[in-house]
N, C-alpha and C positions, 0 to 999 in steps of 0.2 A: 438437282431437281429433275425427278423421269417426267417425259414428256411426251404426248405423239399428237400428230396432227394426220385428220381424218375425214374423208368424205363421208356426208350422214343423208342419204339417199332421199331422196320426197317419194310418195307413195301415192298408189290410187286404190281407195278404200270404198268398199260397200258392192262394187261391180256390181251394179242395177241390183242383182237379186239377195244378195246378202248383208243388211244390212247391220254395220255392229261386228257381222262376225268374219267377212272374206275381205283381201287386200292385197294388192302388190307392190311390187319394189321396184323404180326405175333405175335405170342405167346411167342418163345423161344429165339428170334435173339433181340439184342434192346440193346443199350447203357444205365449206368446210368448217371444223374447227380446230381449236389447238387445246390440250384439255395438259395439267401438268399438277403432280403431285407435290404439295409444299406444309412446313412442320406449321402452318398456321392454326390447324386443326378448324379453319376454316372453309367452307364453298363460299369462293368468290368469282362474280362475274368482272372481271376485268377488262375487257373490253369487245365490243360489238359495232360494225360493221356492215351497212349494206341493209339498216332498218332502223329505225325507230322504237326500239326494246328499253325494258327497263332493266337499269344496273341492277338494282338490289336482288338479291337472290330470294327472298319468296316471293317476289313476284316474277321469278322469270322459270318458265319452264325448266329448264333444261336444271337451274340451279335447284327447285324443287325437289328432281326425280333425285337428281344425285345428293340431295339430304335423306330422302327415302332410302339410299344404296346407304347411305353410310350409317346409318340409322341401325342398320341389319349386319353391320361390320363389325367383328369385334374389335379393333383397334382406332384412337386417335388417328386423324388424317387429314391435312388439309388440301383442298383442290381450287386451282383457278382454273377459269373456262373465257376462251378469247371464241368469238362467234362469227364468221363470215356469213352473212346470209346470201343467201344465191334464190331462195323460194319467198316471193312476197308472202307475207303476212293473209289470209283471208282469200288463199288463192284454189285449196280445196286440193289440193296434193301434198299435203302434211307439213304443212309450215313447222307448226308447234311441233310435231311429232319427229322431225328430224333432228332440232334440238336436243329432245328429250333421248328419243333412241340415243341420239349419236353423243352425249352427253354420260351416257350410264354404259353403254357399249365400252367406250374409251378408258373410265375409271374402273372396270372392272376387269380390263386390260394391264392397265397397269399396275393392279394390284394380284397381277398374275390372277385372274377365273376363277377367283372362289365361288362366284355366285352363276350361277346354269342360265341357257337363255329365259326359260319361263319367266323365272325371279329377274333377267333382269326387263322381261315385258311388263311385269308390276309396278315395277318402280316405274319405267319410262310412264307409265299409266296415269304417275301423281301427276307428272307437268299437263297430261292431258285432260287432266281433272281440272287444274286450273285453268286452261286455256277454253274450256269449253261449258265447264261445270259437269260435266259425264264423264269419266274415266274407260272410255271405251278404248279398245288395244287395236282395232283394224286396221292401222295406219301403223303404231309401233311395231305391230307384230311382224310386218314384212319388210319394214326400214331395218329389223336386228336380227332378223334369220333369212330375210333373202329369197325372190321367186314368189310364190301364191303363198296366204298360208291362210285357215279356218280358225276363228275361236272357238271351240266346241261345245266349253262352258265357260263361263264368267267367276261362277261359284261352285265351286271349286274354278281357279283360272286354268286351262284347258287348251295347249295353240298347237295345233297342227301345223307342219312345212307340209303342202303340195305339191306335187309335178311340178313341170315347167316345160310344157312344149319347145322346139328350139326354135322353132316358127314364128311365134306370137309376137308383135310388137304392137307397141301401143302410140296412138297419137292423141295429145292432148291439146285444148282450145284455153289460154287463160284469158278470159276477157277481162282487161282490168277496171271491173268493179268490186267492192267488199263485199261477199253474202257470210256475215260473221254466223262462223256456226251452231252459235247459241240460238242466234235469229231465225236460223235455219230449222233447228231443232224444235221448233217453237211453234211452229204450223202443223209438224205432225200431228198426226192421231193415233191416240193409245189405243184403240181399238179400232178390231179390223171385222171383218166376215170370214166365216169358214171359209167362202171358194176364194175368197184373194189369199188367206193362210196354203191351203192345199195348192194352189197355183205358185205361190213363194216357194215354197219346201221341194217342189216340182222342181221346180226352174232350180233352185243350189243343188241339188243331188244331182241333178244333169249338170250343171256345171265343172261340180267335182269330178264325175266318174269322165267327162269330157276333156279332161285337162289329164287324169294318168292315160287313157286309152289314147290320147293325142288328136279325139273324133273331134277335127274343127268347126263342122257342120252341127253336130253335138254342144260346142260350146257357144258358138250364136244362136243357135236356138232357145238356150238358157239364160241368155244376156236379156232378160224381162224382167220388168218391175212394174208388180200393179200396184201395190201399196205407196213406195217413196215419193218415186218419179214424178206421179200425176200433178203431186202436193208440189213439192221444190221447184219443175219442170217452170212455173210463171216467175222465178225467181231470174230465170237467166234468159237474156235477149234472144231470138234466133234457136233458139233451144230446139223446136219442132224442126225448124226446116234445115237443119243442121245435120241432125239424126236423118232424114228423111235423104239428104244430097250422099253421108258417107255411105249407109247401106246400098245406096243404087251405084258405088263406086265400088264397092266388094266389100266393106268391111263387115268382118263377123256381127258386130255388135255394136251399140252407141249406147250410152248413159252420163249420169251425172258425175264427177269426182268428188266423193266422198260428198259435203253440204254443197259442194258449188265454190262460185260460176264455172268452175270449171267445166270443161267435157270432156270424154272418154271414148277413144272410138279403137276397138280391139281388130288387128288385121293379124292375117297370116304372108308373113312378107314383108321387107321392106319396102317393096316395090308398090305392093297396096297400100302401103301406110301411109309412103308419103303421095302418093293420088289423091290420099284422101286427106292430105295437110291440105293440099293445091284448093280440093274442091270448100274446105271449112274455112278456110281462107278468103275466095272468090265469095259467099256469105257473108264474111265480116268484114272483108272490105268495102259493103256497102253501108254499116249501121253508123257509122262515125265513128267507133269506139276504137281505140288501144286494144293491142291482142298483143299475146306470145302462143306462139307453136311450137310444140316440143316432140321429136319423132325418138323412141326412146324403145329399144330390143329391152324385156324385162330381165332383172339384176337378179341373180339369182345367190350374192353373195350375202348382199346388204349392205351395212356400215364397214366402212374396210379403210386401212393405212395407207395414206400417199406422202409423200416426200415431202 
């Protein structure tokens, strides 16, 4: 029976101004699993660890994407998938999405790479179809190629790998409450105004061209969101004054991760990074809540093999 076991990276998706279409890939946040090819010509989830998931394979993400991979394979195949979770559930750094990436990374691995990454950010797609009822890729896309990446288009699917400054690290706030991201999803508005459009489109072109040119100053200035933020922003405790303590501590940028509660706060530095773990910290040590802190240099490989 081939087998490998794999770190499946958590992700921070949407970076304030792109929503749907920019994300990255951390370093130190990431579940494992053990993913292993068998003549059952079944996907099975076998066991799971470290959460409260379901066995059954079409309800579990990850067992989803990889019926969608194998769906697309010309040959009989069966696969068991063992799940160590390490990213809570509803935590807004790619729970479902490390699953799924790290799920379909791995059997296409082992089936020796027929399938390209694109094809396999589709597939990871389905489990985030279930997990969320939208099939957006912002979170898959840089859990399975590693570093920044853009979805360019949807229809036709479209994913660009980005730069990756060697600077940049990111620190994250998880406050543990659930903002499930259907819920999340769910206060937006389909419609926007021309100047918040033209201020969006603004802020990700300066993003982008801010992350190949390496201009750090360039890319907190684009770390803006007029549309998502304002909406989601009441969902999470501390949220203002949050944002408000890391930028006057140096960081580039503060936003939301991905639906929440998470936060996101972009430095250049580890040294700025974690000042500004210290300063998010001295906030949420006040609220009563449960937190994790995560200081994390951005992954620029992705889902990758460990021992």
């Amino acid at each position: 029976m081939k087998s490998v076991k794999i770190f499946a990276p958590a992700t921070v998706a949407n970076l304030s101004c792109g929503f749907d279409v920019l994300g990255c890939c951390l370093d130190t946040v990431g579940d494992e699993m053990k993913i292993s090819l068998t003549n059952s010509n079944e996907v099975k989830i076998t066991k799971i660890d470290g959460a409260n998931l379901p066995l059954e394979t079409h309800k579990n993400v990850a067992g989803v994407a990889v019926e969608a991979l194998l769906a697309s394979y010309e040959k009989k195949v069966g696969v068991d998938i063992e799940i160590y979770k390490k990213i809570k559930a509803g935590s807004g750094i790619g729970s479902s999405a490390a699953s799924s990436a790290g799920a379909v990374w791995a059997v296409n691995h082992l089936l020796e790479n027929p399938f390209t990454a694109q094809e396999l950010v589709q597939f990871a797609m389905e489990g985030e179809k279930l997990a969320s009822g939208n099939a957006h890729a912002d979170n898959v896309a840089p859990a399975l190629l590693g570093g920044f990446t853009l979805v360019r288009s949807y229809e036709p699917l479209d994913v660009i790998k980005l730069h990756t400054p060697k600077d940049l690290v990111m620190t994250v706030i998880h406050p543990q409450i659930e903002v499930k991201t259907s819920d999340s999803r769910s206060i937006i508005k389909h419609n926007v105004s021309l100047k918040q459009a033209i201020q969006q489109w603004g802020n990700v072109g300066g993003l982008v061209t801010g992350l190949f040119t390496e201009d750090y100053d360039l890319i907190g200035r684009s770390l803006q969101d007029v549309i998502i933020e304002p909406l989601r922003s009441i969902l999470i405790p501390e949220f203002d004054t949050v944002k408000k303590e890391v930028i006057a501590k140096g960081a580039l940028g503060c936003g939301i991760s991905g639906s929440g509660p998470s936060i996101f706060a972009l430095s250049k530095g580890e040294q700025t990074a974690n000042i500004v773990a210290e300063a998010i910290q001295e906030v949420y040590s006040k609220t009563g809540l449960d937190y994790d802190i995560h200081v994390s240099k951005i992954n620029s490989q992705g889902v990758k093999i460990i021992d």
